[in-house]
C-alpha positions, -999 to +999 in steps of 0.1 A: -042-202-080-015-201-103-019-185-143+000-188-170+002-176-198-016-148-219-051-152-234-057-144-272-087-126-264-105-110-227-113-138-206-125-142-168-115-176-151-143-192-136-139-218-108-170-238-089-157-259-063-136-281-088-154-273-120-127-244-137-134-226-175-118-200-189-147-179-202-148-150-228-153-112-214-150-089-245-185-078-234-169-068-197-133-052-216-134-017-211-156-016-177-147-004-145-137-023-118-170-023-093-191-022-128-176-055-137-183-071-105-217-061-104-220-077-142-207-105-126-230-111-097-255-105-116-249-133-145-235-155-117-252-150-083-239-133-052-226-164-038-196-158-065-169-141-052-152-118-077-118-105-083-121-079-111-092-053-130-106-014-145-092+003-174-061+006-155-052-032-153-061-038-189-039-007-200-011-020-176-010+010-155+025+004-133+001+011-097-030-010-112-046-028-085-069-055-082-107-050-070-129-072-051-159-069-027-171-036-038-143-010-026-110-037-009-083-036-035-050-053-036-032-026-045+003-010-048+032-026-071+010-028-100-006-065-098-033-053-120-011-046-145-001-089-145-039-096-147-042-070-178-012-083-197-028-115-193-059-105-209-076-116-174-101-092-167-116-115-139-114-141-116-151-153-098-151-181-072-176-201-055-170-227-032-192-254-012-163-277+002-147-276+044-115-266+053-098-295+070-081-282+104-061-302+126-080-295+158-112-278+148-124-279+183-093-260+192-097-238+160-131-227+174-121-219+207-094-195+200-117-178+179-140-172+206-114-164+229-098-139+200-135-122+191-142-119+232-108-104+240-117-078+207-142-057+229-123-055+263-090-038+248-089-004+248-080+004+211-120-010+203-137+019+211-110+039+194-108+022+164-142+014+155-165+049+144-137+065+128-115+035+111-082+042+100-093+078+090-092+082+130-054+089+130-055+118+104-048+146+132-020+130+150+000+124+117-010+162+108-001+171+146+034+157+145+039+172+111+044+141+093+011+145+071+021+142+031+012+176+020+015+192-017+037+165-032+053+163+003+068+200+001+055+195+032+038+175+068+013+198+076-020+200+062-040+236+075-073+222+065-068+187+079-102+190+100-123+190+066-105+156+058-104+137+092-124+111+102-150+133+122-155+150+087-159+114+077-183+103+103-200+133+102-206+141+067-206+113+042-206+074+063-233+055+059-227+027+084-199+002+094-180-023+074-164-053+086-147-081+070-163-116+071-166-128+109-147-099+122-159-079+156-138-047+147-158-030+120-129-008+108-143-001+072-166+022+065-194+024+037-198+059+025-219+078+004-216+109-014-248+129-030-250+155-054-263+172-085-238+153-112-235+121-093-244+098-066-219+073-055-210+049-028-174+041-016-153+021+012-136+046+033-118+062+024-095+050+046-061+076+063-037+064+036-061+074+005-069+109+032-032+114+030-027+111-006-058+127-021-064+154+006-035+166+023-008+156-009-028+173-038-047+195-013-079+185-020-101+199+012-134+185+018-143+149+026-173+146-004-142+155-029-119+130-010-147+103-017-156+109-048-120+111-061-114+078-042-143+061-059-133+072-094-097+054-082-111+022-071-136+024-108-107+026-130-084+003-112-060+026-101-042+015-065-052+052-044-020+055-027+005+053-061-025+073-076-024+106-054+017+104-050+016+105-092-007+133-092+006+158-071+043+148-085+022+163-121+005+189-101+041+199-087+054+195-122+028+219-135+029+248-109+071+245-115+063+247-157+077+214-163+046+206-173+030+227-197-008+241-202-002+231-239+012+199-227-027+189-213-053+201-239-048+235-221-060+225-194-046+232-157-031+206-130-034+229-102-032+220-063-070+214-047-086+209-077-108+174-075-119+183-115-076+180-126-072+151-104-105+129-117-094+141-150-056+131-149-063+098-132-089+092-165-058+101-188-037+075-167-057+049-165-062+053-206-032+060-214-038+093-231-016+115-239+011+124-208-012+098-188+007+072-205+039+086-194+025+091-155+012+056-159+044+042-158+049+065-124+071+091-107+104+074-113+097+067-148+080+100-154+109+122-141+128+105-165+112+117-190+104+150-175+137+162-162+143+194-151+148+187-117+117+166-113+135+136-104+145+155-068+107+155-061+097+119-072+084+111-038+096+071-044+121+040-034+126+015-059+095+028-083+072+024-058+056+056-049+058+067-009+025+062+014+011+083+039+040+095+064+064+125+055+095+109+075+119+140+072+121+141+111+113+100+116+144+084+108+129+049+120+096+053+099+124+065+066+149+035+074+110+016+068+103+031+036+140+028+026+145-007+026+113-026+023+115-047-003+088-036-025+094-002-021+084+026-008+052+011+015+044+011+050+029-022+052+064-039+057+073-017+092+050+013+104+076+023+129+061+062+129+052+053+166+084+042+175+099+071+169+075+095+184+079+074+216+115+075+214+124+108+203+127+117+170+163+134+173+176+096+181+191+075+157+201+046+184+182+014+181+158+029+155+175-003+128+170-028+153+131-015+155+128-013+118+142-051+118+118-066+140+087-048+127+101-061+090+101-098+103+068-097+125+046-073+102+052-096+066+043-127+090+009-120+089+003-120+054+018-153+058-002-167+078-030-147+064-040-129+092-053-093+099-029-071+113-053-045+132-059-068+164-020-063+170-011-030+157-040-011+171-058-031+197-027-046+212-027-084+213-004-106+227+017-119+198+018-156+219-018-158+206-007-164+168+015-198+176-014-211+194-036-203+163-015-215+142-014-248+160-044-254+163-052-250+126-022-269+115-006-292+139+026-277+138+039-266+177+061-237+168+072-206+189+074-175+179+104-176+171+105-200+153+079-182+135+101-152+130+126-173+120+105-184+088+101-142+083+140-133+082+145-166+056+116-146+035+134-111+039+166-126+029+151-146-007+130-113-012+166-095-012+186-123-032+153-126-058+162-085-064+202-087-068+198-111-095+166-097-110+173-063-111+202-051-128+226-030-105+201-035-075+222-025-046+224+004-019+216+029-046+179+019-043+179+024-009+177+057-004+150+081-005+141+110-026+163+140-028+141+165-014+139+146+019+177+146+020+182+187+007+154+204+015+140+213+051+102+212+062+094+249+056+062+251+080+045+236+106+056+215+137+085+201+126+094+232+105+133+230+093+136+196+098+155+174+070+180+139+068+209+149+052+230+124+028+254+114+061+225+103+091+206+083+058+242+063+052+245+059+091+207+040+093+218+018+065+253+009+078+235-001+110+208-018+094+227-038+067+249-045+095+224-060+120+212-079+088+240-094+081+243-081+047+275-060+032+278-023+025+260-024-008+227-045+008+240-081-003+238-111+021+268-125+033+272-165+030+271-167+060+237-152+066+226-172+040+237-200+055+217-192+087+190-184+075+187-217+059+194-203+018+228-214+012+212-229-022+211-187-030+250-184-025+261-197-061+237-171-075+244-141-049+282-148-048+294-134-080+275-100-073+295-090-042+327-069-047 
């Protein structure tokens, strides 16, 4: 679906197989996210899929996200914010047509073969009770857990936050996606005298950001801070980097008492960060400045706060402190949206490899970039590689079968580099002065050493952050300031990019 243009008033686009309106939703402006879609539903029938925006999107918050299916959002680098500045509050869908595959016989029988293989590997059992939440104490055990605005990666309280505290306290039951045998979401519920809410997860990253980064200690405040996220639209990650960056700002006097209504920001407080995250996603007052996130906000905050603006390229870091994890900071360093694990979780790699190596750690980061972004396009899950372990020889055969194309897997990979390359070209002559300078991380990763826990005194300093990106841009084939060479253009099949790309180089 493409959109164009802006709307002169709220609208929702319906579509019904190939009957498509644009119809009016003052009455749903205003709404939260999960509130619209139940509004929704219930004008148009639960056979409607709906893609909805909160407060957030409509106030084009810079880490708005997009909600659908009662708790997923597509969150992080602010797509809400399109739909909002469209005045497109909604998008519902309903569909009665086929799919036409290329060998649907075929299609059906790696399927089978995919869902059987699902309960003999030995990630399953792992995976499923706990979801994502389940890796909470390994990242807290290596010391890489984002804690008080990462001042820190060790959380002392991580045992109220895990996934046991999950299972144990607030999960309802298991959530899978359509189809799927690994039932990796969880639907959660949290009870008590001023509210009664339900919520997906929440899942490690949202653990990471709310509990351990703004030290809030108990699952049931976790939750219910994750649900008042995914009601105003606010992408969960983004939202707990910005609030401990305020709560950091407050407890250093940047931010002033007088500055919030007199109120407090203050570490472990669930009643700041609900409120704060309402100010945000309105707009009010020094929300509309945090709205616009860390990068943006230290610029107007100074005073040092741009040294702990825990981002890459405006995008506000995820759930690994990667002080001592040179492979997992080359990831966050250079993915092309910014500072997001998505593009290469290579936290593994470097546990398994040593974490005082620097050798081969580029090369790592380079290969997880080209096969990780291949499965959003081919629109495929993830999990069954990253945590269950499947052959990566199964997805050409998939993808045969459902298109008709042979192709190996390299050739697959091949298609990924071309996309890393435009991604880099589309930047350079987007983004004014886009170059090595937004490659490198925060300051306080680079100056100030872990001052507790397992990896206690551990920092990258300036010189071992140039040496990842020499070797990376290198192995790319790009120059010292992150620019393709013609060459690599050329190889990658872009040498249509060169007349653009060619002026910028030095």
């Amino acid at each position: 679906i493409i959109i164009e243009g802006i709307a002169d008033e709220p609208v929702y686009l319906f579509i019904d197989d190939f009957n498509i309106e644009i119809r009016p939703a003052a009455e749903l402006w205003g709404k939260g996210a999960l509130e619209s879609e139940t509004l929704l539903k219930q004008d148009l029938g639960d056979e409607f899929q709906i893609a909805t925006i909160g407060p957030a999107g409509e106030n084009k918050v810079l880490f708005a996200c997009i909600s659908h299916d009662f708790g997923r959002q597509a969150g992080r680098t602010g797509i809400g914010a399109v739909m909002g500045s469209k005045n497109l509050k909604a998008i519902a869908v309903h569909g009665t047509k086929t799919i036409q595959l290329a060998d649907p016989v075929a299609t059906l029988e790696k399927g089978k073969e995919m869902f059987a293989a699902c309960f003999e590997k030995p990630g399953f059992e792992e995976w499923t009770p706990q979801g994502t939440a389940g890796v909470t104490d390994w990242v807290n055990e290596i010391g890489a857990f984002p804690t008080r605005n990462f001042q820190t990666g060790y959380f002392p309280k991580h045992k109220d936050i895990n996934g046991e505290a999950l299972m144990r306290k607030i999960k309802v039951t298991d959530k899978a996606c359509y189809s799927c045998p690994i039932p990796c979401g969880k639907y959660s519920r949290v009870k008590k005298a001023e509210y009664d809410i339900h919520v997906e997860g929440p899942e490690y990253e949202t653990i990471a950001l709310i509990g351990g980064n703004t030290e809030i200690d108990n699952i049931e405040d976790c939750a219910y801070a994750n649900y008042i996220l995914d009601e105003l639209g606010l992408d969960s990650i983004s939202g707990g980097n910005v609030v401990g960056f305020a709560m950091e700002c407050f407890e250093k006097g940047i931010i002033k008492s007088e500055d919030i209504s007199g109120r407090s920001l203050k570490f472990g407080s669930v009643e700041d960060f609900v409120w704060l995250s309402q100010e945000i996603a309105y707009r009010r007052g020094i929300g509309s400045v945090l709205a616009d996130g860390v990068r943006e906000a230290a610029k107007v905050f100074g005073q040092g706060s741009e040294k702990f603006a825990i981002h890459v390229k405006g995008v506000e870091w995820s759930g690994y402190e990667a002080r001592y994890a040179p492979a997992m900071m080359l990831s966050y360093m250079t993915a092309d949206v910014g500072a997001h694990h998505n593009r290469s979780w290579a936290i593994t790699f470097d546990v398994a490899t040593g974490r005082d190596k620097l050798e081969g750690k580029a090369q790592r980061v380079i290969e997880l970039q080209h096969i990780r972004p291949l499965f959003d396009m081919l629109c495929l899950c993830r999990l069954q590689w990253v945590e269950l372990g499947f052959e990566l020889d199964w997805y050409p055969q998939i993808f045969k079968a459902v298109t008709g194309k042979e192709l190996t897997w390299d050739d697959l990979l091949a298609f990924s580099e071309r996309v890393w390359n435009l991604t880099r070209s589309y930047s350079l002559r987007e983004i004014e002065g886009f170059g090595r300078s937004f490659d490198y991380p925060p300051a306080r990763f680079m100056e100030e050493p872990i001052p507790d826990g397992p990896t206690a005194g551990k920092y990258m300093p300036k010189e071992v952050i140039d040496r990842l990106l020499d070797e990376y841009y290198k192995l790319r084939g790009w120059d010292n300031n992150g620019i393709p060479s013609a060459a690599q253009l050329k190889k990658v099949g872009l040498g249509f990019v060169e007349s653009t790309i060619a002026p910028l180089r030095k």
